[in-house]
Biopython code that builds the backbone (N, CA, C, O; Angstrom):
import numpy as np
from Bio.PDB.StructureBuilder import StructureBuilder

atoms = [
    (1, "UNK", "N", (4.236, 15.395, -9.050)),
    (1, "UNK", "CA", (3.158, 14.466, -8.875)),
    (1, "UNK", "C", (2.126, 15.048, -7.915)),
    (1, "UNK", "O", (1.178, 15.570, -8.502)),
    (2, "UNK", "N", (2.071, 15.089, -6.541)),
    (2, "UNK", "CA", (1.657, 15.916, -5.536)),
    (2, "UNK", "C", (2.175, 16.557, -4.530)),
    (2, "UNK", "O", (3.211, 16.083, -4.063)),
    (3, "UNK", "N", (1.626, 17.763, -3.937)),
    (3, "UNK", "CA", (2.522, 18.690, -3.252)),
    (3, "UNK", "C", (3.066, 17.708, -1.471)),
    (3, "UNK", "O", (3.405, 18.280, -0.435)),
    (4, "UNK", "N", (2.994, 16.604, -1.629)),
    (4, "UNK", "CA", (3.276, 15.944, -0.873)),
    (4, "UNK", "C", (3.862, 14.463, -0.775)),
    (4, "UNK", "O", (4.060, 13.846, 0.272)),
    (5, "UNK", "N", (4.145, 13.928, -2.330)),
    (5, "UNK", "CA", (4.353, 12.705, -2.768)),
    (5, "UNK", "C", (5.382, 13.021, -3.786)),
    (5, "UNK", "O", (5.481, 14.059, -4.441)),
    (6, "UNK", "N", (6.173, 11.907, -3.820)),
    (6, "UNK", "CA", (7.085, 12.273, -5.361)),
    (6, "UNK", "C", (7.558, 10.579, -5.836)),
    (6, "UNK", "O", (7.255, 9.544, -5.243)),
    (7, "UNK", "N", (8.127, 10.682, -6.699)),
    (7, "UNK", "CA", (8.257, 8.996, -7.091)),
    (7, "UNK", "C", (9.586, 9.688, -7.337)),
    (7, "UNK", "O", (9.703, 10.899, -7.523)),
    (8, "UNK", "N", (11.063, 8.370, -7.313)),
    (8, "UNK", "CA", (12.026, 8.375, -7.325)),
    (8, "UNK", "C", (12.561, 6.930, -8.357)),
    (8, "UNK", "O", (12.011, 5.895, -7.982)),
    (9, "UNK", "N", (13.258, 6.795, -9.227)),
    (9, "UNK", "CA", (13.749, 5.406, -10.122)),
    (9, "UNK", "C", (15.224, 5.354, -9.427)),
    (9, "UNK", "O", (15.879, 6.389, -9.549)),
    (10, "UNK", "N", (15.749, 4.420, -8.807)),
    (10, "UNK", "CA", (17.134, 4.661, -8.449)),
    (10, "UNK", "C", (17.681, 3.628, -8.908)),
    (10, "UNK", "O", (17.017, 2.595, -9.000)),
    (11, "UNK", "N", (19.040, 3.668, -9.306)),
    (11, "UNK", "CA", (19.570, 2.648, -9.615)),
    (11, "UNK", "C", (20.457, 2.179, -8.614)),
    (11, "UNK", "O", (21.156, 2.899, -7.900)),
    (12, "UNK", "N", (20.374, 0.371, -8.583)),
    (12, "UNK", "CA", (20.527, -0.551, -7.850)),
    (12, "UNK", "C", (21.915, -1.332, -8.195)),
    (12, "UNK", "O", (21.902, -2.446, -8.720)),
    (13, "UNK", "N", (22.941, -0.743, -7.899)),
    (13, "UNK", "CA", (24.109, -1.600, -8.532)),
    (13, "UNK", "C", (24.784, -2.875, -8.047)),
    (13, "UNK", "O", (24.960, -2.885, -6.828)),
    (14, "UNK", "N", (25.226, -4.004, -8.735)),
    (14, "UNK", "CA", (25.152, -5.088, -8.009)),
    (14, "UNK", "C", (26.262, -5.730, -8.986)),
    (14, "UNK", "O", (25.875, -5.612, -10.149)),
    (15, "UNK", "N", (27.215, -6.218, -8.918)),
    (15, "UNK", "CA", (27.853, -7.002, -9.612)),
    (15, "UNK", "C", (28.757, -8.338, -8.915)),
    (15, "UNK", "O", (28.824, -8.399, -7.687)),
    (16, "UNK", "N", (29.360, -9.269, -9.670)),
    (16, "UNK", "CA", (29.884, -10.468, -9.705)),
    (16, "UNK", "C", (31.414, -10.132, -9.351)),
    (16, "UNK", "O", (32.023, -9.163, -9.805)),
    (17, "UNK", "N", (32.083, -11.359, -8.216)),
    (17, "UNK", "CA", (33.619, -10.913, -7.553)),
    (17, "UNK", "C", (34.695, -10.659, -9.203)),
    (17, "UNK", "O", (35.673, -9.965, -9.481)),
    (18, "UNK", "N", (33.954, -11.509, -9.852)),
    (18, "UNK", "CA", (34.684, -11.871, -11.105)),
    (18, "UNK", "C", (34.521, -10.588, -12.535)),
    (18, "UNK", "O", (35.330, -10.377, -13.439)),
    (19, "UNK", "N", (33.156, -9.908, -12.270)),
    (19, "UNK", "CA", (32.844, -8.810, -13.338)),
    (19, "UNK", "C", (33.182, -7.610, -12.672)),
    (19, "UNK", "O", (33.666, -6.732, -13.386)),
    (20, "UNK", "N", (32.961, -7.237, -10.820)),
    (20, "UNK", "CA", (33.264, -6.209, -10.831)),
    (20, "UNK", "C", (31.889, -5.628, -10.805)),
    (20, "UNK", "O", (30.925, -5.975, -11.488)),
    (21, "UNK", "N", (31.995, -4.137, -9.380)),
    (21, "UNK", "CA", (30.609, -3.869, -8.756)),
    (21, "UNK", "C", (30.500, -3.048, -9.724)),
    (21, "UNK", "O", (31.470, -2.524, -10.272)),
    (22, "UNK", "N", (29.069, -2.813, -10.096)),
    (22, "UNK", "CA", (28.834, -1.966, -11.102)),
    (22, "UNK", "C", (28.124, -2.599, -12.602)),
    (22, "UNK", "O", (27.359, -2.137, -13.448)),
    (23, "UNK", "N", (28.832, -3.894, -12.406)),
    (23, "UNK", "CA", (28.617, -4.763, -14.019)),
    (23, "UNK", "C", (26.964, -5.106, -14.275)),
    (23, "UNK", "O", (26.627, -5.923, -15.132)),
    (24, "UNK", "N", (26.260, -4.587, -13.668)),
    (24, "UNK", "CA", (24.954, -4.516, -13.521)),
    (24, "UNK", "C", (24.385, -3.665, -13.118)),
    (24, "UNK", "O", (24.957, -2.988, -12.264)),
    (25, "UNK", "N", (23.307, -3.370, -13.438)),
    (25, "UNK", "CA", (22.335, -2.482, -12.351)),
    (25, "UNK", "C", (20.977, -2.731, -12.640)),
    (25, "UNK", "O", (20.507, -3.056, -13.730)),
    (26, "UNK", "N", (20.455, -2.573, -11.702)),
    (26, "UNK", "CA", (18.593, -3.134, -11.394)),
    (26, "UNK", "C", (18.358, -1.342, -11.311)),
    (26, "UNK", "O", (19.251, -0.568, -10.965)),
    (27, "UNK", "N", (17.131, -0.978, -11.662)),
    (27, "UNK", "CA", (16.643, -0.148, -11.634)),
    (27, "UNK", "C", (15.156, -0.161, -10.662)),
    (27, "UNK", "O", (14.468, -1.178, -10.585)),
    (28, "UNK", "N", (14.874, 0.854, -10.103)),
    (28, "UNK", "CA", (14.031, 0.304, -8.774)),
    (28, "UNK", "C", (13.323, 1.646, -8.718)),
    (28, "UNK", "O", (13.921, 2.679, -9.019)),
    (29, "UNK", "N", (11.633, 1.634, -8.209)),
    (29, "UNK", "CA", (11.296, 2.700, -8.554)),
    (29, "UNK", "C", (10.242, 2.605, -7.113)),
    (29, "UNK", "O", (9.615, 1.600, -6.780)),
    (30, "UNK", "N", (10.249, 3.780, -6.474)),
    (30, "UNK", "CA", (9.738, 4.004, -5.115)),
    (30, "UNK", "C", (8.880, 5.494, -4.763)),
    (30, "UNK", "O", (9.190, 6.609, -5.182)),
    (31, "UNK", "N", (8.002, 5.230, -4.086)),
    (31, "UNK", "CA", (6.933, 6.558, -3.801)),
    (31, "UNK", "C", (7.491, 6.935, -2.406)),
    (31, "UNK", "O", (7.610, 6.206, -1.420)),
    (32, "UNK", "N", (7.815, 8.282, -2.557)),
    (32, "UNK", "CA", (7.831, 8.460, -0.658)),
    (32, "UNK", "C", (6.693, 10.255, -1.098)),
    (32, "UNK", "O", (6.548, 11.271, -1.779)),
    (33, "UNK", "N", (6.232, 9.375, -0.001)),
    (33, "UNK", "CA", (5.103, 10.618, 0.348)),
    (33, "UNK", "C", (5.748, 11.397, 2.152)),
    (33, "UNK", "O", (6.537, 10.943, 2.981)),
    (34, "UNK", "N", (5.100, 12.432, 2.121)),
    (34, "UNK", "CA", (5.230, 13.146, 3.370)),
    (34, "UNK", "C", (4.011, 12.533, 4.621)),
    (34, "UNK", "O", (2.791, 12.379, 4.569)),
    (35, "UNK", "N", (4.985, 12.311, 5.643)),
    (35, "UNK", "CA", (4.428, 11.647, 6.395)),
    (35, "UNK", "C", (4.243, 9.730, 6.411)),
    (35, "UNK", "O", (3.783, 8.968, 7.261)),
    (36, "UNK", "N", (4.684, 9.562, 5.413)),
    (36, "UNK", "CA", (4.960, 7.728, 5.768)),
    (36, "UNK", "C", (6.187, 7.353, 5.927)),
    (36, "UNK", "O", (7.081, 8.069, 5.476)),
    (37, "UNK", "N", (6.459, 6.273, 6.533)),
    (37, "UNK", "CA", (7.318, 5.587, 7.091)),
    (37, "UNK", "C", (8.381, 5.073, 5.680)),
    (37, "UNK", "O", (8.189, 3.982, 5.144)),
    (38, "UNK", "N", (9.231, 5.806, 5.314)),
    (38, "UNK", "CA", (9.569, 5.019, 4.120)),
    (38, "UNK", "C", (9.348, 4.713, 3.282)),
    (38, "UNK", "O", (8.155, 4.942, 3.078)),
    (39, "UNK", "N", (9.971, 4.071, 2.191)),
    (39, "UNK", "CA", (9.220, 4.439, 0.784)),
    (39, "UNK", "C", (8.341, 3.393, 0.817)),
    (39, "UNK", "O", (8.380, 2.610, 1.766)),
    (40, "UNK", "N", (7.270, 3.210, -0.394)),
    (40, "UNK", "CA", (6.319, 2.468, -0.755)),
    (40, "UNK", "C", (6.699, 2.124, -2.389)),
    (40, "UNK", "O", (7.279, 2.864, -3.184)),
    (41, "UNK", "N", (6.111, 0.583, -2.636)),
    (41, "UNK", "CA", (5.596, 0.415, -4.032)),
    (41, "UNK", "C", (5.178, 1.140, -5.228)),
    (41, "UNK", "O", (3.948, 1.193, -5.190)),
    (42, "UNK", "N", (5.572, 1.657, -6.155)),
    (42, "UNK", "CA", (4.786, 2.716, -7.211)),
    (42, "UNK", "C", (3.679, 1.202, -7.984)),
    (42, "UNK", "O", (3.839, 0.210, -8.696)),
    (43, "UNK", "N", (2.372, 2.061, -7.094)),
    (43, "UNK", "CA", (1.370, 1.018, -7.660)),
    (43, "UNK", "C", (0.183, 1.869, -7.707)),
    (43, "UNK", "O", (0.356, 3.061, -7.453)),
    (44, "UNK", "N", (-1.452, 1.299, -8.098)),
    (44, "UNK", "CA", (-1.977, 1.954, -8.158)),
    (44, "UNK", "C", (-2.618, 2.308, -6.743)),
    (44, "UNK", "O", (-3.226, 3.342, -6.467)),
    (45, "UNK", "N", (-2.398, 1.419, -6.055)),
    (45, "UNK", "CA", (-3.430, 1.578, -4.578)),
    (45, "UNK", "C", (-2.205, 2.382, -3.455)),
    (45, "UNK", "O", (-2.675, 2.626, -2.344)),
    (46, "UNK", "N", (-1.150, 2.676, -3.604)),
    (46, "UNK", "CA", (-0.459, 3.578, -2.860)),
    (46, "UNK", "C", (-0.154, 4.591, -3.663)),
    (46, "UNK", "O", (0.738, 5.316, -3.222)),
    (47, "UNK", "N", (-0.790, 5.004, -5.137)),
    (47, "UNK", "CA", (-0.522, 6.258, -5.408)),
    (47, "UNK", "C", (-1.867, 6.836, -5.152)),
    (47, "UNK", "O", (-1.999, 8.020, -4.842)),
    (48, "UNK", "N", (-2.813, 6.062, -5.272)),
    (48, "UNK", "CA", (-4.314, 6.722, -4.799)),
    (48, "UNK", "C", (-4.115, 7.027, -3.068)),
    (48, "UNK", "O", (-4.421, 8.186, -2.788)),
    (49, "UNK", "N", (-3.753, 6.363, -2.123)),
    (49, "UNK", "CA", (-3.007, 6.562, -1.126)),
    (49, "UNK", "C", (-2.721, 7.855, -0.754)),
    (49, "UNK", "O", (-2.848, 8.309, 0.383)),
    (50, "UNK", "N", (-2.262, 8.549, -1.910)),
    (50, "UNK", "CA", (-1.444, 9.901, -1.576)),
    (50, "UNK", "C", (-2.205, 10.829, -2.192)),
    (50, "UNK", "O", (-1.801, 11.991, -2.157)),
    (51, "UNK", "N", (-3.253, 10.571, -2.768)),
    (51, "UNK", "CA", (-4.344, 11.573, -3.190)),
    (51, "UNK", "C", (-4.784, 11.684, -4.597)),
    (51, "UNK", "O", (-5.666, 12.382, -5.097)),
    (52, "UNK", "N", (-3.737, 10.601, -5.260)),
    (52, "UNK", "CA", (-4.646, 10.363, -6.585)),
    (52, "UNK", "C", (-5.316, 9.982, -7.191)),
    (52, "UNK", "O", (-5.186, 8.759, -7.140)),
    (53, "UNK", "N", (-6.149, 10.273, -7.904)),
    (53, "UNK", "CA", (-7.680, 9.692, -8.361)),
    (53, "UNK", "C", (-7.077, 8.346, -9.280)),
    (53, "UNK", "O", (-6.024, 8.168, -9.893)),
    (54, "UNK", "N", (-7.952, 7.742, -9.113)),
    (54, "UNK", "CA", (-7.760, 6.007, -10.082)),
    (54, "UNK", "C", (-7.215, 6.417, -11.239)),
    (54, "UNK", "O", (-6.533, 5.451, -11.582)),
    (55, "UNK", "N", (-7.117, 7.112, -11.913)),
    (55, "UNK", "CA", (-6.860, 7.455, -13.633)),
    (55, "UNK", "C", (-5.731, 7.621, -13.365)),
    (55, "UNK", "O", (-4.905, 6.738, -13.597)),
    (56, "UNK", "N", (-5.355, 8.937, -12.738)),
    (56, "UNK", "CA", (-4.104, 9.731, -12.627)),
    (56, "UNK", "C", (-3.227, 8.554, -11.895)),
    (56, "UNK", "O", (-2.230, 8.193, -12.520)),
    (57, "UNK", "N", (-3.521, 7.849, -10.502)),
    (57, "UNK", "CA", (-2.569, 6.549, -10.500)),
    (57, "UNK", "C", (-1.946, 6.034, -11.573)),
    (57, "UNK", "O", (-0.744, 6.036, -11.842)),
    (58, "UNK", "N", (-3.041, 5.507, -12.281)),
    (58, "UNK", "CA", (-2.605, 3.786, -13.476)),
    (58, "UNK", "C", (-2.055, 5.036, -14.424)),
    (58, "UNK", "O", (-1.461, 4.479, -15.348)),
    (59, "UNK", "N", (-1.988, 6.397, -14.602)),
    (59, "UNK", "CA", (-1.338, 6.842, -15.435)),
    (59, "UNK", "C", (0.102, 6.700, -15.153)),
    (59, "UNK", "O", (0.966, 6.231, -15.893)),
    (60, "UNK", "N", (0.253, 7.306, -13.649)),
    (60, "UNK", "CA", (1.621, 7.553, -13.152)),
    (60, "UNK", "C", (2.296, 6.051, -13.319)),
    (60, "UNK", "O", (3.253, 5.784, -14.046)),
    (61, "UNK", "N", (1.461, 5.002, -12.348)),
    (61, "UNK", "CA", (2.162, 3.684, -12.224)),
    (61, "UNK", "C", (2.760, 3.023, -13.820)),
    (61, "UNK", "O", (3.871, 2.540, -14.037)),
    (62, "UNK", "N", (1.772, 3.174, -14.655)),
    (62, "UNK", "CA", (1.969, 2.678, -16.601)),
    (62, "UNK", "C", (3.469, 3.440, -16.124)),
    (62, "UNK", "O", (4.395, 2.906, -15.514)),
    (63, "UNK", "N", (3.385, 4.703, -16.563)),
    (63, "UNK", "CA", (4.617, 5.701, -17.039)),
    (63, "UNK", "C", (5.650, 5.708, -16.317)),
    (63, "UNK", "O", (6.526, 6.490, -16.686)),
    (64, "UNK", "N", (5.899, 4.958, -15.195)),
    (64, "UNK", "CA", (6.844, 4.977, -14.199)),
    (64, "UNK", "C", (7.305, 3.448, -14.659)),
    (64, "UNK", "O", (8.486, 3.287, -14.967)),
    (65, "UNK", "N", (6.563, 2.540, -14.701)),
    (65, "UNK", "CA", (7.131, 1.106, -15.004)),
    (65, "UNK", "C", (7.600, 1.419, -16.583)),
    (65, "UNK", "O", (8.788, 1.204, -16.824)),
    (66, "UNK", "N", (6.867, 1.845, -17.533)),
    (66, "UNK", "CA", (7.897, 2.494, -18.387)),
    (66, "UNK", "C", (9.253, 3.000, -18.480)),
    (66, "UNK", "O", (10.227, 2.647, -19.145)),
    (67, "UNK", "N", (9.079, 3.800, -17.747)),
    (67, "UNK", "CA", (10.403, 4.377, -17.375)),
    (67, "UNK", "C", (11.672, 3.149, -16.922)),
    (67, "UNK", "O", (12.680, 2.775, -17.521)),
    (68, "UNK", "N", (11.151, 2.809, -15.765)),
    (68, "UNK", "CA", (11.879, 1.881, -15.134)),
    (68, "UNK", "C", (12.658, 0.525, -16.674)),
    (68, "UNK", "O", (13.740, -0.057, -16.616)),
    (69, "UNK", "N", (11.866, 0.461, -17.546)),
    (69, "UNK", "CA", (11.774, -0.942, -18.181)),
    (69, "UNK", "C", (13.282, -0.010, -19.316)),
    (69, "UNK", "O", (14.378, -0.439, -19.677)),
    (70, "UNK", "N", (12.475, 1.573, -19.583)),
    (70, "UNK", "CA", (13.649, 1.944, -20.999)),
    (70, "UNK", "C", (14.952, 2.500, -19.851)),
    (70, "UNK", "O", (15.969, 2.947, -20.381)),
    (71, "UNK", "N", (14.912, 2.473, -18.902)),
    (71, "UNK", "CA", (16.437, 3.138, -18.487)),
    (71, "UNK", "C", (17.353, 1.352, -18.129)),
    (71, "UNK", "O", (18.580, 1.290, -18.055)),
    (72, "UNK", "N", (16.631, 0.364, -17.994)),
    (72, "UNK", "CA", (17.371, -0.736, -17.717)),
    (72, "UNK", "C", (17.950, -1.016, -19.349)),
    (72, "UNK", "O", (18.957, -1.657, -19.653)),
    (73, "UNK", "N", (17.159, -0.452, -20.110)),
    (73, "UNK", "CA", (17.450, -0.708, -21.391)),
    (73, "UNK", "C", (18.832, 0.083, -22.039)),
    (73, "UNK", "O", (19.588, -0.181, -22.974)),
    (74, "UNK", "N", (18.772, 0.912, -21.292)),
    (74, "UNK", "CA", (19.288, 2.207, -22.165)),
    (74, "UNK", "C", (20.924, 1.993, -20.985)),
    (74, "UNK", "O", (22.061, 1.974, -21.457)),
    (75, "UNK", "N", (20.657, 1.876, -19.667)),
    (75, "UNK", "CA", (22.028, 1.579, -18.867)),
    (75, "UNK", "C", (21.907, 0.269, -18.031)),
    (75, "UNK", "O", (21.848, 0.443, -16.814)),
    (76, "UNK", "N", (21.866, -0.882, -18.440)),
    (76, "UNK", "CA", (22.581, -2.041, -17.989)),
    (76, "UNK", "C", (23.340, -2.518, -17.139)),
    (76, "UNK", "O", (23.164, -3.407, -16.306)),
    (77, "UNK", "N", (24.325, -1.795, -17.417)),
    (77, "UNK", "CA", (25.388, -1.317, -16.554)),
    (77, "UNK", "C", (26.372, 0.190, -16.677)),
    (77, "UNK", "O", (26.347, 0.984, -17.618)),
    (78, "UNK", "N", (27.197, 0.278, -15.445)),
    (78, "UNK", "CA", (27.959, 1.266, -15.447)),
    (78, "UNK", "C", (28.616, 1.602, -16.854)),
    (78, "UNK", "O", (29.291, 0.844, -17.550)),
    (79, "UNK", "N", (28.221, 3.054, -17.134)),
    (79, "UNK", "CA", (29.098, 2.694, -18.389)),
    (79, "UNK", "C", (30.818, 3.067, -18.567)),
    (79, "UNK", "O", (31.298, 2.801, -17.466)),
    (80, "UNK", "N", (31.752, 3.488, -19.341)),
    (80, "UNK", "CA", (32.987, 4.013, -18.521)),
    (80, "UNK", "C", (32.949, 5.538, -18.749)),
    (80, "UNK", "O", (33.902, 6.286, -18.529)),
    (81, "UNK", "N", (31.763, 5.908, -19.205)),
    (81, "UNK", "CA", (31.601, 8.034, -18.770)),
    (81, "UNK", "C", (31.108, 7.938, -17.426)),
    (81, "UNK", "O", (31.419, 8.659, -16.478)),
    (82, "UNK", "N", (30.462, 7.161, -17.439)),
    (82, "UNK", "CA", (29.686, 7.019, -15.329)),
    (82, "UNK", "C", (30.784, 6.617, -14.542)),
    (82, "UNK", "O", (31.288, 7.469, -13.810)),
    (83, "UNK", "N", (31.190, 5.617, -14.557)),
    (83, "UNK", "CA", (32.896, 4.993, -13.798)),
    (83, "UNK", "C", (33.534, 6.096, -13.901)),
    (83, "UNK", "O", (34.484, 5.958, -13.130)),
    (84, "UNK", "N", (33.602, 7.124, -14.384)),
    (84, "UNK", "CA", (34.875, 8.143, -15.018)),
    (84, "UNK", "C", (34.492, 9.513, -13.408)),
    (84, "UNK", "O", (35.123, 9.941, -12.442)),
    (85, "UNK", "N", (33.228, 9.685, -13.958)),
    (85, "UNK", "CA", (32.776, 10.521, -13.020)),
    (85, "UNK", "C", (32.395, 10.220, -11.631)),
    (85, "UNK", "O", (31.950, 10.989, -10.779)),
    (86, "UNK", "N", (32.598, 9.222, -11.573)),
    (86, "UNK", "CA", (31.975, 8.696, -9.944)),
    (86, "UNK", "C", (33.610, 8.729, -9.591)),
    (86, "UNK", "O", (33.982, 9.339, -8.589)),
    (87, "UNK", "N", (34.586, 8.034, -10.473)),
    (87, "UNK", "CA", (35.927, 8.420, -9.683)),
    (87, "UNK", "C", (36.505, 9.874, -9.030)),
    (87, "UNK", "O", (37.190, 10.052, -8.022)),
    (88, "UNK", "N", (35.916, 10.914, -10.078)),
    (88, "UNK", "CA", (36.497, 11.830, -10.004)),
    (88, "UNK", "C", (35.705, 12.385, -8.875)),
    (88, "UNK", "O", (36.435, 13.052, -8.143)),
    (89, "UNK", "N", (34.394, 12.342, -8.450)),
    (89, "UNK", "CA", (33.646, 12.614, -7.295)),
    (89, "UNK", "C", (34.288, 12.068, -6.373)),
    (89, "UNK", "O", (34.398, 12.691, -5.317)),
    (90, "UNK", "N", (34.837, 10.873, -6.492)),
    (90, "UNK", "CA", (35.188, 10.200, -5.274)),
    (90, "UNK", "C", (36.608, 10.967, -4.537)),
    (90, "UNK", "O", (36.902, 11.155, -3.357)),
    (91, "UNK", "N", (37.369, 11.326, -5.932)),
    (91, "UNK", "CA", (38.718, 12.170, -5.326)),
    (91, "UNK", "C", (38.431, 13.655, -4.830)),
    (91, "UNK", "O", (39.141, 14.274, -4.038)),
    (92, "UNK", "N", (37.384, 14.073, -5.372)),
    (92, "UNK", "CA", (36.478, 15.114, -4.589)),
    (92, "UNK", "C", (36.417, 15.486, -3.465)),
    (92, "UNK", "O", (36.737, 16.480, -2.813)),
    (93, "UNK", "N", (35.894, 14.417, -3.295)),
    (93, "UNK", "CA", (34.789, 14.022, -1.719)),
    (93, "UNK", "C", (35.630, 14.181, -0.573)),
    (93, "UNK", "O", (34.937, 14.075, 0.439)),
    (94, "UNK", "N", (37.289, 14.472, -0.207)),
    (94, "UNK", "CA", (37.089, 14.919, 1.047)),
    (94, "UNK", "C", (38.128, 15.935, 1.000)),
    (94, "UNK", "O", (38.994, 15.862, 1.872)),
    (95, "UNK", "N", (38.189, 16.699, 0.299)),
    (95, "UNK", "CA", (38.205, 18.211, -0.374)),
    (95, "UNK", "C", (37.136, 18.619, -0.185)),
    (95, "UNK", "O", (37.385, 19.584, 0.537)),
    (96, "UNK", "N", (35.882, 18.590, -0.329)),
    (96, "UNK", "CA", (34.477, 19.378, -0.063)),
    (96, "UNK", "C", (33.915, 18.643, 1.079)),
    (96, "UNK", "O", (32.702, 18.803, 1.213)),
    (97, "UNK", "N", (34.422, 17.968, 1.834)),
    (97, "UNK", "CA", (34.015, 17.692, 3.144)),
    (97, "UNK", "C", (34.472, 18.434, 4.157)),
    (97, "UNK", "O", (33.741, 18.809, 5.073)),
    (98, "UNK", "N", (36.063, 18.781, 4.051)),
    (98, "UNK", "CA", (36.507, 19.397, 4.510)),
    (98, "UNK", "C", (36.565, 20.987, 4.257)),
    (98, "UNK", "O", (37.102, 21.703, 5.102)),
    (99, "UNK", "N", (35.997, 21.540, 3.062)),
    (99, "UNK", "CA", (35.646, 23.009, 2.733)),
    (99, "UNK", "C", (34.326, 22.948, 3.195)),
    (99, "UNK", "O", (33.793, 24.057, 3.229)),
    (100, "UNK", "N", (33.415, 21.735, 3.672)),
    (100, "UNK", "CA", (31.908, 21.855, 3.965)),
    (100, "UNK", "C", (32.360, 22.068, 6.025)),
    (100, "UNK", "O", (31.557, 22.730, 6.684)),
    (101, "UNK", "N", (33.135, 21.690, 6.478)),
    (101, "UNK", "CA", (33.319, 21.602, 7.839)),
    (101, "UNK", "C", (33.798, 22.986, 8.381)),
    (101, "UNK", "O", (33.430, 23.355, 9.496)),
    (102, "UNK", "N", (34.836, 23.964, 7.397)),
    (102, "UNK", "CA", (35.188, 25.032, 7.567)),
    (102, "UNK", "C", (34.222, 26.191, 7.015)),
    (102, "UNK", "O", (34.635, 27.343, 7.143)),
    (103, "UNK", "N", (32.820, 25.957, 6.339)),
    (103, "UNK", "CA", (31.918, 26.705, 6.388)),
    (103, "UNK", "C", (30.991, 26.453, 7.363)),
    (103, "UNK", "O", (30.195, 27.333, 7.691)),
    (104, "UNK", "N", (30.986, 25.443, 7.834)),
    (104, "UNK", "CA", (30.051, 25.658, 8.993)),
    (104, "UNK", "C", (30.459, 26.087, 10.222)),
    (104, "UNK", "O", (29.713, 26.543, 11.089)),
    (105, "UNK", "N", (32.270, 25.869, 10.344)),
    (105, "UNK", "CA", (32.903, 26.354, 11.779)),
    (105, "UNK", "C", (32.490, 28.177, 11.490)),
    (105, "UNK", "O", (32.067, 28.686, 12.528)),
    (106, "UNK", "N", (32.541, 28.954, 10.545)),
    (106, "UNK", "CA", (32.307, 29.856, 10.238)),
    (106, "UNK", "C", (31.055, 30.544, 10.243)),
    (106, "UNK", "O", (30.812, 31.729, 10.471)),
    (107, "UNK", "N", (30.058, 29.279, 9.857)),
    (107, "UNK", "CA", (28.940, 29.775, 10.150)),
    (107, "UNK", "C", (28.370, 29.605, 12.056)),
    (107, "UNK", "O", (27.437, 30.172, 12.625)),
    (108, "UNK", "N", (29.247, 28.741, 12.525)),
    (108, "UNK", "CA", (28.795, 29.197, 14.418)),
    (108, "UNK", "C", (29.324, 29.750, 15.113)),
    (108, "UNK", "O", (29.265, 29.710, 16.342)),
    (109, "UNK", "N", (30.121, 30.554, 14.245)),
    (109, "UNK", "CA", (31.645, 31.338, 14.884)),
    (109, "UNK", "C", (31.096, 32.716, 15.380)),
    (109, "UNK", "O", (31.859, 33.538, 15.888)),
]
sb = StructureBuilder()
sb.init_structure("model")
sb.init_model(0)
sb.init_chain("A")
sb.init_seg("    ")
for serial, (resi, resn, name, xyz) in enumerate(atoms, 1):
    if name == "N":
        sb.init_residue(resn, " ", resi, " ")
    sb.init_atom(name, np.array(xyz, "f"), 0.0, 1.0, " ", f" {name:<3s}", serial, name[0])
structure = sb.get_structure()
């Protein structure tokens, strides 16, 4: 977008005690530029904000709320190839925490 701005769509997962976290997801779409406080709105008056001309905004903002509208479409919710892989990251995760702690004792050694 610009050598100082980027837009991000993240997904927002949220579910019911009864469906189980995950059984949803909101899709959410945010500008962080260099130098502001946190993200911002993807709109047209904070993408001009960051240096884009009126056109190139309402282009980005159209194509980003696009975006946002076909991925709620397309993932809803977790599906069980995503559940599958987030488990297996999860049994991961402190196996490479702990190979990430013994490269850095190495790297101040």
């Amino acid at each position: 977008m610009t050598a100082t701005a980027t837009i991000k769509i993240i997904p927002i997962l949220a579910g019911s005690k009864d469906k189980g976290y995950g059984s949803s997801i909101t899709w959410d779409s945010r500008l962080f530029a260099k130098g502001r406080m946190g993200p911002a709105e993807v709109d047209v008056p904070s993408l001009m904000g960051v240096g884009l001309s009126q056109e190139a905004a309402e282009d980005w903002a159209s194509r980003t709320a696009d975006a946002v509208i076909k991925l709620g479409e397309l993932y809803p919710a977790i599906t069980p190839e995503i559940e599958a892989r987030i488990e297996e990251v999860r049994k991961a995760l402190p196996e490479a925490v702990k190979r990430g702690a013994e490269v850095r004792e190495r790297a101040l050694t």
